[in-house]
C-alpha positions in Angstrom: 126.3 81.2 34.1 129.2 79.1 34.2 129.3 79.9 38.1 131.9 77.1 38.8 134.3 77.4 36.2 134.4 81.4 37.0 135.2 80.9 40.5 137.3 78.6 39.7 139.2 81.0 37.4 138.8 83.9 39.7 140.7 81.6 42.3 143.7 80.6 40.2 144.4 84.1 39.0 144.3 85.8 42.1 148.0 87.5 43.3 148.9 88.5 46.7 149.4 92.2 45.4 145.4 91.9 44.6 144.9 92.2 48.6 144.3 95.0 50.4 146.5 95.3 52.9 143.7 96.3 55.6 142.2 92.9 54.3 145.6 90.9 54.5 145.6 92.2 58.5 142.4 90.6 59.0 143.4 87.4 58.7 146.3 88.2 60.8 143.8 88.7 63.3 141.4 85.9 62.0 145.2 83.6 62.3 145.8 84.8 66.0 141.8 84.1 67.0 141.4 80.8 65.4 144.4 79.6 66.9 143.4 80.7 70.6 140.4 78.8 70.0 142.0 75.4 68.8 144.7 75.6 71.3 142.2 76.4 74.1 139.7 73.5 73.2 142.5 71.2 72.7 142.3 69.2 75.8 138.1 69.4 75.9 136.2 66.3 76.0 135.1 66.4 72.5 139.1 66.1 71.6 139.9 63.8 73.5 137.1 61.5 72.2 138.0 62.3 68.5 141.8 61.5 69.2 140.9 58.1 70.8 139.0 57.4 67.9 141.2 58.3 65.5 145.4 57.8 66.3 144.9 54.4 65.6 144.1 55.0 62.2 146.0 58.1 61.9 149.0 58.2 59.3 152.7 59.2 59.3 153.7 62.6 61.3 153.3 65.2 59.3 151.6 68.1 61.1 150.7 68.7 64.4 147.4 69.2 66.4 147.7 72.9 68.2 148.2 72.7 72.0 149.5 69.3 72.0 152.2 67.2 71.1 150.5 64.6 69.1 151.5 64.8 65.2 149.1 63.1 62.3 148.7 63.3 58.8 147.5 66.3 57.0 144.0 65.0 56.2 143.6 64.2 60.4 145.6 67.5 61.3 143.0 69.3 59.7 140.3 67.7 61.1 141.1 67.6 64.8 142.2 71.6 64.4 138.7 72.0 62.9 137.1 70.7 65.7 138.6 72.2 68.5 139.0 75.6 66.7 134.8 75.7 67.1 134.3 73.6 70.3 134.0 76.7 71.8 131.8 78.8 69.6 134.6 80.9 70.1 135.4 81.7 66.6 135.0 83.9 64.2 131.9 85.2 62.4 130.7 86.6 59.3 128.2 89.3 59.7 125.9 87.3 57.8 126.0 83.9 57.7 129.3 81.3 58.3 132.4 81.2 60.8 135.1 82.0 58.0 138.5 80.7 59.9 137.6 77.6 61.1 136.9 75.5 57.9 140.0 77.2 56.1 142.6 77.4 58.4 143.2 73.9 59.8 143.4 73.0 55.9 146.3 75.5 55.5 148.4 75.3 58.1 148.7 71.6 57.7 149.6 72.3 54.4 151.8 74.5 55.5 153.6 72.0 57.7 154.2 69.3 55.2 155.0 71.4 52.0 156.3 74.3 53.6 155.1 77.6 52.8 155.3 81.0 53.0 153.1 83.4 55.2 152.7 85.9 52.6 151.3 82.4 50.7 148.9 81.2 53.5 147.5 85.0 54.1 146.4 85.5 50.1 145.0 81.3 50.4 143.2 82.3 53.3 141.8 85.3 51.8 140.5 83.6 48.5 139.2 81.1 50.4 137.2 83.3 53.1 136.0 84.8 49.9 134.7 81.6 48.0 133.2 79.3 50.8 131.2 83.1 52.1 129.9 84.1 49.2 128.8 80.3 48.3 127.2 80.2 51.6 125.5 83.6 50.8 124.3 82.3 47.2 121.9 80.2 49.6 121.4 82.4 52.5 118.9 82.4 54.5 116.9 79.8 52.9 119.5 76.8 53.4 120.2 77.7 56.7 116.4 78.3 58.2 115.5 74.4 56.5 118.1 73.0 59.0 121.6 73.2 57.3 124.7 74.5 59.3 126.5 76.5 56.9 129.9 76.6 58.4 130.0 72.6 57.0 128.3 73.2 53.9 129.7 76.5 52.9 132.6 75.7 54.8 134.3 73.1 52.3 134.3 74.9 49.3 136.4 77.5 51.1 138.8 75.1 52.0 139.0 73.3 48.9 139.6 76.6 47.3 142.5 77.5 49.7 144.0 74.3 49.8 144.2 74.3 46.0 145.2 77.7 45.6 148.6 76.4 47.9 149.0 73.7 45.6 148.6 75.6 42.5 146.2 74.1 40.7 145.2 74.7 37.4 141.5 76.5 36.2 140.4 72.9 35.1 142.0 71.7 38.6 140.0 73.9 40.3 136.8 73.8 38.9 136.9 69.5 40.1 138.3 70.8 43.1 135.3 72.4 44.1 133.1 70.0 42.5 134.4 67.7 45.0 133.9 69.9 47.7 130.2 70.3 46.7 129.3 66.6 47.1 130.9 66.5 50.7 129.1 69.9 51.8 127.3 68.8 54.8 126.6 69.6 58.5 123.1 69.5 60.5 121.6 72.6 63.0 119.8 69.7 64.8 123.6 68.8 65.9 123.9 71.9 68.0 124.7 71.7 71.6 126.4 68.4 70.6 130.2 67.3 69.7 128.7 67.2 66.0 128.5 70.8 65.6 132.2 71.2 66.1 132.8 68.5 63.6 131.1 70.5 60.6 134.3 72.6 60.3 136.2 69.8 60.7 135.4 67.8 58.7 134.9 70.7 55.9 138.4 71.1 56.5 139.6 67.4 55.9 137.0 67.3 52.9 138.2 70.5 51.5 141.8 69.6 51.8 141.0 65.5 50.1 139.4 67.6 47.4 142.3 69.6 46.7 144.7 66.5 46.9 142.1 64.8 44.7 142.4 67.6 42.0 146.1 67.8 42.3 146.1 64.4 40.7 143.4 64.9 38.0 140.3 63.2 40.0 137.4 64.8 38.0 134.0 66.2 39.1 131.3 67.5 37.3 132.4 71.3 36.3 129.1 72.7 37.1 128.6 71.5 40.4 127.5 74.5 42.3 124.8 75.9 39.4 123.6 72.7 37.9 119.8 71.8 38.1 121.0 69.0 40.8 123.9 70.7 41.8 124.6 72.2 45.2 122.7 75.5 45.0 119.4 73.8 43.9 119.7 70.9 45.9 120.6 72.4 49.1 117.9 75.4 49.1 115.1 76.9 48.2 116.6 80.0 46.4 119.7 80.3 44.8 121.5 83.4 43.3 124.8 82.2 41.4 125.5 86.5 41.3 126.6 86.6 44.6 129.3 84.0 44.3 131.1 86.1 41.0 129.9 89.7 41.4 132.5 92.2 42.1 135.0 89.7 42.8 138.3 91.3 43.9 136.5 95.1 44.4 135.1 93.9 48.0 136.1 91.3 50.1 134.1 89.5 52.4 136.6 88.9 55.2 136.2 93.1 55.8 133.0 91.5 57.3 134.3 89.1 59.9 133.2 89.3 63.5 135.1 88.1 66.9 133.4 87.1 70.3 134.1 88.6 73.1 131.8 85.6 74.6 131.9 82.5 74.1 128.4 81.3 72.4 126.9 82.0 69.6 126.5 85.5 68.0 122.7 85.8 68.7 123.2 85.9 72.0 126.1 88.3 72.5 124.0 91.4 72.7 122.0 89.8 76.3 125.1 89.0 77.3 126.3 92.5 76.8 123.4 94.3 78.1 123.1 92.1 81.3 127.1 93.1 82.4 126.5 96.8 81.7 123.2 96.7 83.9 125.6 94.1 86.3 128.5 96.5 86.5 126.5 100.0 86.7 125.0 99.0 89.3 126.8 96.6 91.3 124.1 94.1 90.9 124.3 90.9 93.3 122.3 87.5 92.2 120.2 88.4 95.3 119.1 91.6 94.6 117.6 90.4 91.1 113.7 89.3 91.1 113.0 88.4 87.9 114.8 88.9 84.4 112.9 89.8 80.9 114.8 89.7 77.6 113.3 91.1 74.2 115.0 89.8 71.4 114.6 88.8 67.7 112.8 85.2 67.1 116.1 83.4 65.8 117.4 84.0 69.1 114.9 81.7 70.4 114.6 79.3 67.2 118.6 78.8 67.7 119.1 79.1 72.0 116.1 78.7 73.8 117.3 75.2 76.0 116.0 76.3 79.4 117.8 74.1 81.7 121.1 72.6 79.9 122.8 69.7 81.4 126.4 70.6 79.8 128.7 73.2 78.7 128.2 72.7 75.1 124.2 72.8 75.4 124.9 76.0 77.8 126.1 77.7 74.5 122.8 77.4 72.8 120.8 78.7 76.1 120.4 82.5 76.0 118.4 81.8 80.0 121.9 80.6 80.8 123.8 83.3 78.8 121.9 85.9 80.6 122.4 84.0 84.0 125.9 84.1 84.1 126.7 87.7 82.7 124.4 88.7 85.6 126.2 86.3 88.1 130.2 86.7 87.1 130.0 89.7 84.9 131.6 87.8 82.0 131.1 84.7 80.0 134.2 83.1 78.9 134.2 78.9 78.1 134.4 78.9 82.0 131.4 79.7 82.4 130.4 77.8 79.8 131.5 74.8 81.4 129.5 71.7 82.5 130.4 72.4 86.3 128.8 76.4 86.0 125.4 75.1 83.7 124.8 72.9 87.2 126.3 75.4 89.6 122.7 75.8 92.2 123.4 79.3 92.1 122.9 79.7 88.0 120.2 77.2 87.9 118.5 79.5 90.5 119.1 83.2 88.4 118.5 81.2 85.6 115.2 80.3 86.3 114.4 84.1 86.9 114.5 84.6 82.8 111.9 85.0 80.4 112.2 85.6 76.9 110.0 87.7 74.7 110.5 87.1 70.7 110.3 90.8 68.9 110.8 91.2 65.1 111.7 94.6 65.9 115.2 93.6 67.3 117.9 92.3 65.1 119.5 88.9 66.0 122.6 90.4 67.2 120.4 93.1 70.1 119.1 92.9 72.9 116.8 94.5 75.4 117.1 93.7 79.3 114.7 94.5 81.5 115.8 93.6 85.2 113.3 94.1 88.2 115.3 94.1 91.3 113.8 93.3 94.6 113.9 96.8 95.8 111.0 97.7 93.2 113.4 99.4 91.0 113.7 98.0 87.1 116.7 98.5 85.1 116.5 98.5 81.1 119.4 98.7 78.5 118.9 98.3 74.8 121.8 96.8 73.2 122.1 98.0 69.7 125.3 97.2 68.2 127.1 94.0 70.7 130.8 94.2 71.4 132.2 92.4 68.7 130.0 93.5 65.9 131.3 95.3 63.2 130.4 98.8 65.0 131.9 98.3 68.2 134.8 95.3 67.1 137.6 93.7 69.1 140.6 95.7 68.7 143.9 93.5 68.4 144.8 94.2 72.4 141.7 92.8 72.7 142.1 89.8 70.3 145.6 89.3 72.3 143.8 89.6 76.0 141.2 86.8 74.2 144.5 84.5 73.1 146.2 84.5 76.5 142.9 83.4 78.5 142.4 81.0 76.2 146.1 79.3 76.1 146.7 79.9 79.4 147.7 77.1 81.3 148.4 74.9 78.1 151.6 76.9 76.3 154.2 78.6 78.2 154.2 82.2 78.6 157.1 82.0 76.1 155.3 80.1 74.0 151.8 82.1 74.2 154.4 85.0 72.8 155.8 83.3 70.1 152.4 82.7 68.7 151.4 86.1 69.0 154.6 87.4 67.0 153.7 84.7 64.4 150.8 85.7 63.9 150.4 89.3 63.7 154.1 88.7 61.5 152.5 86.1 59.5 153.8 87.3 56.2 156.9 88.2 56.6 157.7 84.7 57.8 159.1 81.8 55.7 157.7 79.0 56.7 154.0 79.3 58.0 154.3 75.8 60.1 156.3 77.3 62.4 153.2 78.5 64.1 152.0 75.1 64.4 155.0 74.0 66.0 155.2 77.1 68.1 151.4 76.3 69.6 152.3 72.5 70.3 152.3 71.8 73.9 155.6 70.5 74.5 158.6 72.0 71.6 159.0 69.8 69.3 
């Protein structure tokens, strides 16, 4: 199969009318999550770091970094909205194997702000390339990701490269190098997690995704096999590769119908405990004092991905279902507050923490749960959590998505500003000029 060349095709002849509009609302609310994530993380350690790093190489001002008023290049734009968009864990998630938005949409919307364009433009970019970098990522899936890679990254860039050259209307041939330079960037490590490196996969997809669109734009070849070949990126990077997945029934389903949002902000596998331990908390008015001992049945990549018992920061909280568990029991919620470095050292979690223990079950799928709390009393509470809030059978609705956003930017964009967002995104395509939500999310108006 001439798997490269096809998507490539399939890319460049896409319309806008080809979207369903349920789908084109999707990443309306895909456009209004990301960007509560990037703005929220903006003034987080990891950012701060990258920025210091970074402005003094940084080129003319061409797009902006969300929730603050510093203004790069495109190529850094992309990379420090990348970042912060999954410094959280925040983002969005595919049922089955990438976070979609934050690879793709730091590559658009500084796009957007240099060239100018449409909405309507961004929403169908977006779309197509959701679409390419999941259905890479699933060509490989699970294999690639259980040796160790981090999918977002190496999924990740092709999506971008696709979007990003789908704004700059690149040719078939274009595309096809396009995404044959994205596929000898694809990178990004699982043994980065509960470092700053994991929220520079996306990041740097996004940079690397946009340079290879740029690249293409001027006639930089590739090698126009470079997904399929025998050392291209589906037999390099795993085990098994099906090159059906990437071309079949393109345009009759869409993968972005399968995208996830947290209510919590960790990883998916451990949104079910978190769910089951507040419906146990609130039910039953449950104080840290009353609990004896906590016991958590869950499926083995819950503990292969989260099973740090006694984190030392916020961002190694996120991979610590003990800790998950801990504060949904303590607080009865767990946004990036308690998340932060200050809660994983609070005595009080330490002390409920130490109370968990974990049982791996292949019965359970990654995204259940079943808590079993023995109180001090002698009683014993259970809940099985079958389908976590957020999944595809119990998702977000956009009140909800909009509650999310205003936590998050609170206390960085005015209130005026937190509603000017909101309207831009959910009226994405009817607006002109996409960067305005850039500038609209910038901390002080520009």
């Amino acid at each position: 199969m001439e798997v490269t060349r096809t998507l490539a095709r399939y890319i460049v002849q896409s319309k806008p009318g080809d979207i369903p509009v349920p789908v084109r609302h999707e990443a309306a609310r895909a456009l209004l999550n990301w960007s509560g994530c990037a703005i929220g993380a903006s003034r987080h350690e990891t950012i701060e770091n990258m920025l210091a790093a970074v402005l003094p190489f940084a080129g003319p001002a061409q797009a902006g970094i969300l929730g603050r008023s510093e203004r790069v290049d495109i190529l850094h734009a992309a990379l420090v909205n990348g970042v912060s968009s999954h410094v959280f864990d925040f983002d969005d998630t595919h049922a089955r194997a990438i976070h979609p938005s934050a690879p793709v949409y730091p590559a658009l919307l500084a796009l957007a702000e240099w060239k100018g364009i449409s909405g309507a433009d961004l929403v169908h970019a977006f779309v197509v390339g959701v679409e390419a970098e999941c259905r890479v990522g699933l060509s490989v899936f699970p294999e690639h990701y259980n040796v160790g890679w981090h999918i977002t990254g190496t999924a990740g860039v092709f999506g971008a490269a696709a979007a990003a050259g789908k704004l700059l209307g690149l040719n078939e041939q274009q595309m096809a190098w396009a995404l044959g330079i994205a596929a000898t960037q694809s990178s990004g490590l699982r043994e980065m997690f509960g470092s700053m490196c994991k929220s520079l996969h996306p990041g740097r997809a996004a940079q690397n995704g946009l340079m290879a669109a740029l690249l293409a734009s001027r006639n930089f070849t590739s090698s126009e096999q470079a997904i399929e070949a025998k050392r291209g990126f589906g037999h390099v990077m795993s085990t098994r590769f099906d090159p059906s997945v990437i071309t079949a029934e393109w345009g009759q389903r869409y993968e972005l119908s399968s995208n996830m949002y947290k209510p919590f902000a960790c990883g998916l596998v451990v949104q079910g405990t978190i769910d089951g331990c507040i419906q146990l908390r609130n039910e039953y008015k449950l104080a840290p004092e009353m609990i004896e001992r906590v016991d958590l049945r869950v499926s083995p990549i819950v503990l292969e991905l989260t099973a740090k018992e006694n984190p030392q920061t916020g961002l190694e909280g996120k991979f610590s279902v003990f800790h998950a568990a801990a504060v949904a029991l303590h607080f009865g919620m767990a946004g990036e507050a308690q998340f932060s470095d200050a809660c994983v050292l609070d005595p009080s979690v330490v002390a409920l923490r130490r109370k968990v223990k974990i049982e791996a079950d292949t019965s359970i799928g990654r995204v259940q749960s079943h808590v079993f709390i023995r109180l001090k009393d002698g009683r014993t509470l259970e809940r099985r959590v079958e389908h976590a809030l957020g999944t595809l059978e119990r998702p977000m609705s956009d009140a909800d998505l909009e509650t999310k956003f205003r936590a998050l930017v609170d206390g960085i964009l005015t209130r005026q500003q937190c509603n000017d967002v909101i309207r831009l995104c959910w009226g994405v395509e009817e607006i002109p000029d996409a960067g305005a939500i850039a500038r609209a999310a910038a901390a002080y108006p520009i």
